[in-house]
ZAMARGU-4260 file (C-alpha; in steps of 0.2 Angstrom, whole numbers, plus 5000, padded with zeros to 4 digits):
<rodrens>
0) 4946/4994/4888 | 4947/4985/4905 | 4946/4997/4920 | 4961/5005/4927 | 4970/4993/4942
5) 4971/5003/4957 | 4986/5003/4969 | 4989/5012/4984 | 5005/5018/4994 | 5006/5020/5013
10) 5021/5029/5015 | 5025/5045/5027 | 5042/5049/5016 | 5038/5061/5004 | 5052/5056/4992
15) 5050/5036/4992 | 5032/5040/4991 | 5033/5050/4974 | 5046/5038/4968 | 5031/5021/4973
20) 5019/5031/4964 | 5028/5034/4949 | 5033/5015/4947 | 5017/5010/4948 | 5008/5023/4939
25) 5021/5019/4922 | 5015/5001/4929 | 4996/5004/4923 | 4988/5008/4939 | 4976/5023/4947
30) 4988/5027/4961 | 4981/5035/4977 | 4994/5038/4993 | 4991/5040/5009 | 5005/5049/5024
35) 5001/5040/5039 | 4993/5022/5044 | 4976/5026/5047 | 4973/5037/5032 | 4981/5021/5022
40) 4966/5008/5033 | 4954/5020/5027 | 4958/5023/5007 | 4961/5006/5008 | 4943/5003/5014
45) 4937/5014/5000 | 4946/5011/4986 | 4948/4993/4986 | 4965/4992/4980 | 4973/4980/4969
50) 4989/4982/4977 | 4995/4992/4991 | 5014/4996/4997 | 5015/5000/5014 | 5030/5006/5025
55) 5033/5000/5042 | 5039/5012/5050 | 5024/5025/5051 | 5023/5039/5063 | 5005/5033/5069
60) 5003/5019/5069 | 5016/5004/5064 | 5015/4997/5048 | 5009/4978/5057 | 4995/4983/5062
65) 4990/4991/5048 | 4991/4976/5038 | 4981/4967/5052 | 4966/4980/5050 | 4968/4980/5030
70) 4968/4964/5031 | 4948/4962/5040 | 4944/4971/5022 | 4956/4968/5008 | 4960/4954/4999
75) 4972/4967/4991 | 4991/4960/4987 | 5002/4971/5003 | 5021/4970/4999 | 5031/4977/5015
80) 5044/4992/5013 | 5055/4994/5024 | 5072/5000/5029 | 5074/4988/5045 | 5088/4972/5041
85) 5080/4964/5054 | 5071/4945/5048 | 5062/4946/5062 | 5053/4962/5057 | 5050/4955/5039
90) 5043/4938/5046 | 5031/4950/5058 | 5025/4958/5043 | 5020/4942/5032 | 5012/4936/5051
95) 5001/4951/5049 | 4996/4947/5034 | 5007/4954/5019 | 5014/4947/5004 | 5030/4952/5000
100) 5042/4962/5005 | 5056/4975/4998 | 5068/4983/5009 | 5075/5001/5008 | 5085/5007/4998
105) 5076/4996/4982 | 5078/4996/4964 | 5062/5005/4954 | 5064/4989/4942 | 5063/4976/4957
110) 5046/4984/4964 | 5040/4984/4946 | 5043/4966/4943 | 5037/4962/4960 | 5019/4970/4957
115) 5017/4965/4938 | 5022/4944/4947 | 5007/4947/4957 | 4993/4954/4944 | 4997/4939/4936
120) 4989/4928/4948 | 4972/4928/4949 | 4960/4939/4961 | 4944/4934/4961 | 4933/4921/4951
125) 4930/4932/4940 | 4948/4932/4933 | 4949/4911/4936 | 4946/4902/4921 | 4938/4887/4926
130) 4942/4869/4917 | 4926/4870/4908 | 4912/4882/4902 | 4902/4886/4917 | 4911/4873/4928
135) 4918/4877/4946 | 4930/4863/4949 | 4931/4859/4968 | 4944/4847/4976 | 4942/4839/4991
140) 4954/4833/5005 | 4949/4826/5021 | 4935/4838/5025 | 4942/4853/5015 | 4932/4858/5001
145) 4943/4871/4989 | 4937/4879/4974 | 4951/4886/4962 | 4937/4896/4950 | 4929/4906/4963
150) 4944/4905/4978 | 4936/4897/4992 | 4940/4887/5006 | 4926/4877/5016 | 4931/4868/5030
155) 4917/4861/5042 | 4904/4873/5033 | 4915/4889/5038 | 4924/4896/5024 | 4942/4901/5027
160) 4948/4917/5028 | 4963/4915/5016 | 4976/4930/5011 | 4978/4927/4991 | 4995/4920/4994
165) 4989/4908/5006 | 4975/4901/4995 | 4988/4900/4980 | 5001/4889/4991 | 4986/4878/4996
170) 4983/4876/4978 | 4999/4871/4973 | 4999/4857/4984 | 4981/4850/4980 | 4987/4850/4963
175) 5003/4840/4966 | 4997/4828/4978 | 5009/4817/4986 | 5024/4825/4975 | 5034/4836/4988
180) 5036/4854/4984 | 5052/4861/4988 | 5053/4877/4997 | 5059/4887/4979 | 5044/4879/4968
185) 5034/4887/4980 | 5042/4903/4980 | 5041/4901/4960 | 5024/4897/4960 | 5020/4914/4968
190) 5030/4923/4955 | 5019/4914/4943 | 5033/4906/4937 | 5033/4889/4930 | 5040/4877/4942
195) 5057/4870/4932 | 5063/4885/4926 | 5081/4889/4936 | 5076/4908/4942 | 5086/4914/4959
200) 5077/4911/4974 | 5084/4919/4991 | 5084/4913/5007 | 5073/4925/5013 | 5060/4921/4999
205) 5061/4904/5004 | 5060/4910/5022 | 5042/4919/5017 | 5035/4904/5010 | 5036/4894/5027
210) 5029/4909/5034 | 5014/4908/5026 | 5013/4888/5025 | 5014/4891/5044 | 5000/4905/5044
215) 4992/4894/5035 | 4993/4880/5046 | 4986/4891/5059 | 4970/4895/5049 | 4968/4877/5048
220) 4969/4872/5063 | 4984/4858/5057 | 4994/4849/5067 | 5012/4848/5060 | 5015/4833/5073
225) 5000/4824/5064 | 4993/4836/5049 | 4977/4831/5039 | 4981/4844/5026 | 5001/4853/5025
230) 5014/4840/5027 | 5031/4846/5031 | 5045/4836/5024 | 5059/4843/5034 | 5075/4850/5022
235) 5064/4850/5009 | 5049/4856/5007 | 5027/4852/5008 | 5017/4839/5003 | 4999/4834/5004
240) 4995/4824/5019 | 4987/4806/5015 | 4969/4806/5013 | 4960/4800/5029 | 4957/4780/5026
245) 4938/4784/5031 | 4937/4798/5020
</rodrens>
């Protein structure tokens, strides 16, 4: 039997804490918690999580920063909780480096199907199946070198430090090419989700994925004026910029 998936809850209610650590421990995971932001950077530290919820709204320190210093030693999937409205504070989150986000009050079911969306995509090369036996398919594009079996990103001998969500969006548009990807593939394509089937997407899921395209962008060092990698086709969606005539 494979070992146990670990997941870990930041959270200083006691009651939404409880009711996190049930969902995912039915979910199949070893479930550790933690009360305030710096006992949740250090089990995270420890513990290596597969999967960690965190509140934004704890009474040390806020829940952006913890995904910031998480996010110097986990490649762990973070999704957001919180009971703010605001889309500024959920876009902040995703800017420092979470997922996804839910916010209070949310269904049991919807956290669920969130999480189980996310272990389907891959972690590390070690859950990749590459093309062929003992191959480790890289593409590249204009100076980028990107491995899908062991999730790397070069760029000038340097390689990129990519959240999994970042790395997955960057793979779906090697993989298409010149074919624009609308806003809501994208979104699919993180649910692992084929791409044609109808599912609802939001707004605010849509909203997330420019997000990360933009952080992204960041870690690239792109230029949306004149990209060399992420092209944004405006209304629509992202494509792969040409490659460079010299390339």
């Amino acid at each position: 039997m494979s070992e146990a998936r670990v997941g870990l809850v930041i959270e200083d209610d006691q009651d939404i804490r409880e009711l996190v650590r049930v969902v995912l421990s039915q979910a199949g995971f070893d479930v550790h918690v933690a009360s305030t932001g710096s006992a949740g950077v250090s089990s995270a530290r420890e513990l290596n999580p597969d999967v960690i919820t965190l509140d934004l709204g704890l009474p040390d320190i806020d829940g952006f920063e913890v995904a910031r210093q998480i996010r110097k030693s986990s490649d762990a999937y973070i999704i957001m909780l919180t009971a703010r409205a605001e889309e500024l504070d959920t876009l902040m989150g995703l800017e420092a480096g979470g997922d996804d986000y839910l916010t209070k009050p949310f269904r049991p079911r919807e956290l669920r199907a969130r999480v189980e969306a996310m272990m389907r995509r891959p972690r590390a090369s070690s859950d990749s199946k590459p093309a062929a036996e003992g191959a480790d398919p890289e593409v590249s594009h204009n100076g980028l070198v990107v491995s899908a079996g062991s999730r790397t990103a070069v760029l000038n001998g340097a390689e990129l430090k990519l959240t999994r969500t970042e790395f997955d969006l960057l793979v779906a548009l090697l993989e298409t090419g010149r074919i624009v990807r609308t806003k809501a593939d994208l979104a699919r394509r993180l649910r692992n989700e084929p791409y044609d089937v109808g599912s609802y997407v939001s707004d605010a899921d849509e909203r997330a994925v420019e997000v990360h395209m933009g952080n992204l962008r960041k870690k690239l060092g792109d230029s949306i004026q004149s990209p060399r990698w992420l092209e944004t086709v405006r209304g629509v969606g992202y494509r792969l910029a040409p490659a460079a005539q010299n390339s």
